[in-house]
C-alpha positions, 0 to 999 in steps of 0.5 A: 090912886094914880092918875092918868096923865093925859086923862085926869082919870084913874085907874078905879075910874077907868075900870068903872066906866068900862063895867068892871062888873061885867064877866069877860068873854074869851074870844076864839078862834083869832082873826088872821090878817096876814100869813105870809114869810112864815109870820101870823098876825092873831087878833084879840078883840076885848069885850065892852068891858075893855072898850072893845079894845084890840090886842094883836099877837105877832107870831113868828118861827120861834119867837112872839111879839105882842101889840097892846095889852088890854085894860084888866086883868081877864082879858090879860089871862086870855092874851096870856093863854093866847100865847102859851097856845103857840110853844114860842116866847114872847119877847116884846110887848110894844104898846100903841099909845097911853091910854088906859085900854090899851096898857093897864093889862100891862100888870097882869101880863108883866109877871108872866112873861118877865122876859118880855121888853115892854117897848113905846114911845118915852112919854108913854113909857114915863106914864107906864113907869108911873102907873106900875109904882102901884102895882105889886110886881112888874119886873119887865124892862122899859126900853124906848122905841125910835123911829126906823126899823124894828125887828118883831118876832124876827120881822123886819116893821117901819115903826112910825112915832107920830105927832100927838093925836087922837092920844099923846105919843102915838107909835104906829107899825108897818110891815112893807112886805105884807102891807100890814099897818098896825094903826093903833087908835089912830083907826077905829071900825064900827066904834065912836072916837075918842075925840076927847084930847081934841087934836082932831086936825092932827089926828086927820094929819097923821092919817094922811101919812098912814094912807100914802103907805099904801097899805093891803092890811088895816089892823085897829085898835078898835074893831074888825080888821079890814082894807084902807078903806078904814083910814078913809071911814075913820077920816070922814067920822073925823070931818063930820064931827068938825063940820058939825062943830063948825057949825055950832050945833048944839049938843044934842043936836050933834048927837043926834046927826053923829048917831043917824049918820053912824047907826051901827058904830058901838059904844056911844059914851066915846061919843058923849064925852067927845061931845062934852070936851069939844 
């Protein structure tokens, strides 16, 4: 069973932790963020069993561009009917960063769309390529991203290839002319960070960079899609927890402040673990 490099964790574990047993939901109809020059950005959001994932599908006049790919293989089937739904070939799958969550449905949707360049970060590649040595098929292409422009779904994006953060490798996407910022896990809405990997000050370094992009339209890797207000929430989550570490609190004591400050937030076991690495 492989082993995920940044996690120590493997797949089996991953899935366990996220309640495999659980049935997946499809959830329609998908959240538009932005319709303008002729392309839609569609959200697909997981269920508790995929950590609430998202995955966003960039639809363009005659060619699909998928973002993130979701942890098991329901929600995979649900991408893949969200895609035959719009008649136009998927061309690039581009995946965020390397976390479990975010690439696993990658051997489910691969043999689907054969076609389909599966794009990250070389490091976050490396891991993908590892990972798949134990799937049964998984025929798409690897191919490295650089920082500069990209063309998805026959649209201009600034991909950014930021410092390791919240995960290693992380790779974020801009559109200038919608001002839509695909953050990956570098902003989250309603839900509890994973802080486990501890580059908590980078992490807040990087969203400093997301913000002076000014943009319109903030797409998550976890939650609902909202304004740059969520770089600010995701931010203070980020400069409480640290004040709170500062301090030498205790565990339960920082718990108990995290919940009371974030009642609302989903899935407090980020928040466990956070706790416990840190």
């Amino acid at each position: 069973m492989t082993c995920s490099p940044e996690t120590g964790l493997t797949r089996r574990q991953w899935i366990g932790i996220s309640g495999a047993a659980a049935t997946s939901v499809l959830v329609f109809p998908f959240q538009a963020a932005a319709k303008e020059a002729s392309h839609e950005f569609h959200q697909h959001p997981s269920t508790r069993k995929g950590f609430y994932a998202n995955s966003y599908l960039i639809e363009g006049d005659d060619q699909c561009a998928l973002i993130d790919a979701h942890l098991n293989g329901d929600e995979a089937q649900d991408l893949a009917r969200l895609i035959n739904a719009t008649g136009k070939p998927l061309t690039t799958i581009v995946i965020t960063h390397p976390h479990p969550d975010h690439y696993l449905g990658l051997e489910h949707l691969g043999p689907l769309f054969s076609a389909a360049a599966v794009r990250s970060s070389e490091a976050t590649l490396e891991i993908i390529r590892t990972t798949a040595a134990d799937w049964r098929e998984f025929p798409n292409v690897l191919k490295p991203l650089k920082q500069g422009s990209l063309m998805l779904a026959n649209r201009p994006f600034e991909l950014l290839l930021l410092p390791d953060a919240e995960s290693i490798a992380p790779v974020v996407l801009f559109d200038a002319e919608t001002r839509t910022l695909i953050a990956g896990d570098h902003v989250l809405n309603g839900q509890h960070l994973w802080m486990v990997e501890g580059r908590m000050e980078a992490w807040r370094n990087n969203l400093a960079l997301l913000a002076d992009l000014s943009p319109r339209t903030v797409l998550p890797g976890h939650g609902k899609i909202g304004g740059p207000e969520l770089i600010e929430s995701t931010d203070g989550y980020l400069r409480d927890f640290l004040s709170m570490k500062a301090q030498n609190l205790t565990a339960a004591l920082i718990k108990q402040e995290m919940l009371a400050r974030y009642p609302d937030h989903l899935f407090t076991e980020a928040l466990d673990s956070s706790i416990l690495a840190n």
